[in-house]
N, C-alpha and C positions, 0 to 999 in steps of 0.2 A: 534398600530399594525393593518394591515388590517386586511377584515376579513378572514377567511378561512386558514389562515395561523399558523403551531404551532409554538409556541415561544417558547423559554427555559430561562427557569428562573434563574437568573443570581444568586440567592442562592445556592450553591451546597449542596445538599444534600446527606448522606451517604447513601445507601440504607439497606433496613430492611430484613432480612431473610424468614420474613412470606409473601414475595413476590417471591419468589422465582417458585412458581406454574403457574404464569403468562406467556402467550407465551411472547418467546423473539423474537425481529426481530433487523434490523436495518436501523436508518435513514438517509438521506442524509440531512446537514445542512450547510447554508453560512457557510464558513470558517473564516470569522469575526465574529459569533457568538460562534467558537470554539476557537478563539483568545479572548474573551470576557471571557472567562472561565477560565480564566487563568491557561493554562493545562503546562504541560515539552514540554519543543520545544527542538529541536536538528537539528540544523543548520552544524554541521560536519566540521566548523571550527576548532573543534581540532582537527579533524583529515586530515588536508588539506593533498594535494599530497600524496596519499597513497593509495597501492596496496595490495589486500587482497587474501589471497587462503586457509584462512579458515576464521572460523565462527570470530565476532570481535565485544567488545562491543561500544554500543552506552549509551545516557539517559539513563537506565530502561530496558536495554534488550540487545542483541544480534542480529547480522544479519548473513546473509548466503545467499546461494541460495533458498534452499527449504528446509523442513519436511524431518526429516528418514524418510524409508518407501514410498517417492515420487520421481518420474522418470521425466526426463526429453527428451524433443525432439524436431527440430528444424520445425519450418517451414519457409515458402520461403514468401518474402513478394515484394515490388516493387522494377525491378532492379534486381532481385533474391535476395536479402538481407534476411538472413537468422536469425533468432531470435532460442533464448532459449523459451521454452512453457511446460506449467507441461504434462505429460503424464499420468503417474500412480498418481492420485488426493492424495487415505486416503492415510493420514500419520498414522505411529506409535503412541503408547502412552504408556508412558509419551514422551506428544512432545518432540523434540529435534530439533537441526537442523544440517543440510547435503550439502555436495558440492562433486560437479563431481570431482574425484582424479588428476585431470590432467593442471591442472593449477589455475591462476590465474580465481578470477569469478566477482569482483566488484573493483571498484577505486573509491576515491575521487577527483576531479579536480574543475579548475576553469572553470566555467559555465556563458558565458556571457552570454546566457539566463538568467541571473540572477543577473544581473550586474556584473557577474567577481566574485561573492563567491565561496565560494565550496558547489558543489551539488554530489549525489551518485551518480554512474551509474552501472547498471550490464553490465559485460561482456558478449558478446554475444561467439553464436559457431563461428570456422574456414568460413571465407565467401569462396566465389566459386573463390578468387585469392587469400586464404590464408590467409589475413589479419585477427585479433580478433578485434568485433566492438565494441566501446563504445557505451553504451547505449543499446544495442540489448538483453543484458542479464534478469534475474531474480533476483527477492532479495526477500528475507523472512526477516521480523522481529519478531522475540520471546521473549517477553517481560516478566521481570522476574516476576511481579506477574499480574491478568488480567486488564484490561482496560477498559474503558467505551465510550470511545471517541478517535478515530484516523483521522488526517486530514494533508496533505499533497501539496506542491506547485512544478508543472512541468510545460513542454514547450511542447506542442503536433504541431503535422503538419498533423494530420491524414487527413483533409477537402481535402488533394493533391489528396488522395488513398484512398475516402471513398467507390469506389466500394470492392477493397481490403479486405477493414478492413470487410466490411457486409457478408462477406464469410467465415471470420475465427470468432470462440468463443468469442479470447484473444481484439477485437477489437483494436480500440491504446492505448488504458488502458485497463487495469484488474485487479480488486480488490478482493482478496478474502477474511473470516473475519475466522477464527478458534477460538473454544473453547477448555479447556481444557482434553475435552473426545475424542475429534478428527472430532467430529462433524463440517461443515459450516453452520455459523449462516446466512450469505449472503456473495452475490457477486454481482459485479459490474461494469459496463463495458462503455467504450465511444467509438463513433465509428466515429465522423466526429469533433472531435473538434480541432480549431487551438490557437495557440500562449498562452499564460500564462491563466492555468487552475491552481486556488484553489477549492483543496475539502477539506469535512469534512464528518463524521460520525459519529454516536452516538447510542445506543441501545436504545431501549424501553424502557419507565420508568416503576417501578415496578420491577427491577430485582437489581441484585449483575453484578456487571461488570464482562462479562466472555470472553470480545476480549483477546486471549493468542497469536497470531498469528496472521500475516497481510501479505498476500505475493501481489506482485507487478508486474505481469507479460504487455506486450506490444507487438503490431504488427506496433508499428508507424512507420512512414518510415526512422526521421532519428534520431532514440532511444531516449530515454528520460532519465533527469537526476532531480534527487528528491532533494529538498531543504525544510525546516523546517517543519518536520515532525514533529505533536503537540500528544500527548498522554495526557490521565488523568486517573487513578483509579477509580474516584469520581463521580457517578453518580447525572447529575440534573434533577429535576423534569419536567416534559416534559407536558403542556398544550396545550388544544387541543383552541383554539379560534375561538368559536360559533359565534360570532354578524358580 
């Protein structure tokens, strides 16, 4: 291991209660090392070709658009292309999840970004000829009990419209992490990156997994569509490496 770098230790460990006082935060980790961890992947091959306009299970959870209790509104991005983006943030509690009543809001398709698998995409709003974009949309995941680790593979194009993206919050990606009280533990955002992005996260060692909530909002220019989204309950011990 170099140095200066944390490493996760490929022991999973459960975590202990009398940790629980510790601040929590969360980190950003290769996505080979959350593949190492051997967490639930969910790759949305069962549920190929299919159109959603409510909430719909996955792995270990539920998707949607957004949190009861949170608003949604479009902004304008390159092109005028218009994107779904959270408006009113806290959610209610006990989370739940929510969709705008008016149609369809995510699909599963094939993704040649991806070799031709199926990856999710959110619907977007009405564009300025009408059309509903794939990809331009929001998705929420509500996972039935909390998590320790969530990590995800997309296709950005943001480096076209990185003036764009440096303007708005949502960048071309936006991550946010929810805990069960309604609290954000963090969030996360990219704003010039192109072609096949893995990420991963992970909490702070020291605590009880409390990711209940992972929402996925975008400003990319030509929407994004998510493919093996990894989770784990299981907290690992997280070393910091001195030498």
């Amino acid at each position: 291991m170099r140095a200066g770098l944390v490493a996760v230790v490929l022991g999973v460990l459960a975590c202990g209660s009398a940790a629980r006082a510790q601040a929590l935060w969360i980190n950003e980790i290769p996505y080979a090392d959350a593949q190492a961890l051997e967490p639930v992947v969910e790759d949305f091959e069962a549920l190929a070709n299919q159109r959603f306009d409510r909430p719909f299970r996955i792995k270990g959870g539920e998707v949607a658009q957004m949190l009861a209790g949170q608003t949604l509104r479009y902004r304008t991005g390159r092109g005028q292309d218009r994107h779904w983006v959270l408006d009113v943030r806290v959610p209610q509690v006990p989370l739940a999840l929510d969709a705008l009543p008016d149609g369809t809001f995510a699909a599963v398709t094939r993704d040649m970004a991806f070799g031709g698998r199926q990856a999710l995409a959110g619907i977007g709003p009405p564009q300025p000829m009408g059309r509903m974009r794939l990809g331009s949309g929001i998705v929420t995941v509500l996972f039935d009990e909390p998590q320790c680790m969530f990590g995800l593979r997309t296709w950005l194009d943001g480096a076209q419209d990185n003036i764009v993206m440096r303007d708005q919050p949502e960048g071309n990606l936006n991550l946010i992490f929810w805990r069960r009280n309604g609290d954000k533990i963090g969030e996360f955002r990219r704003f010039t990156d192109q072609g096949l992005v893995e990420l991963a996260y992970i909490q702070s060692s020291g605590g009880e997994a409390e990711i209940l909530a992972v929402t996925i909002q975008n400003l990319d220019p030509m929407g994004i569509g998510i493919d093996e989204i990894l989770f784990s309950p299981l907290c690992p011990m997280m070393v910091a490496e001195l030498r």
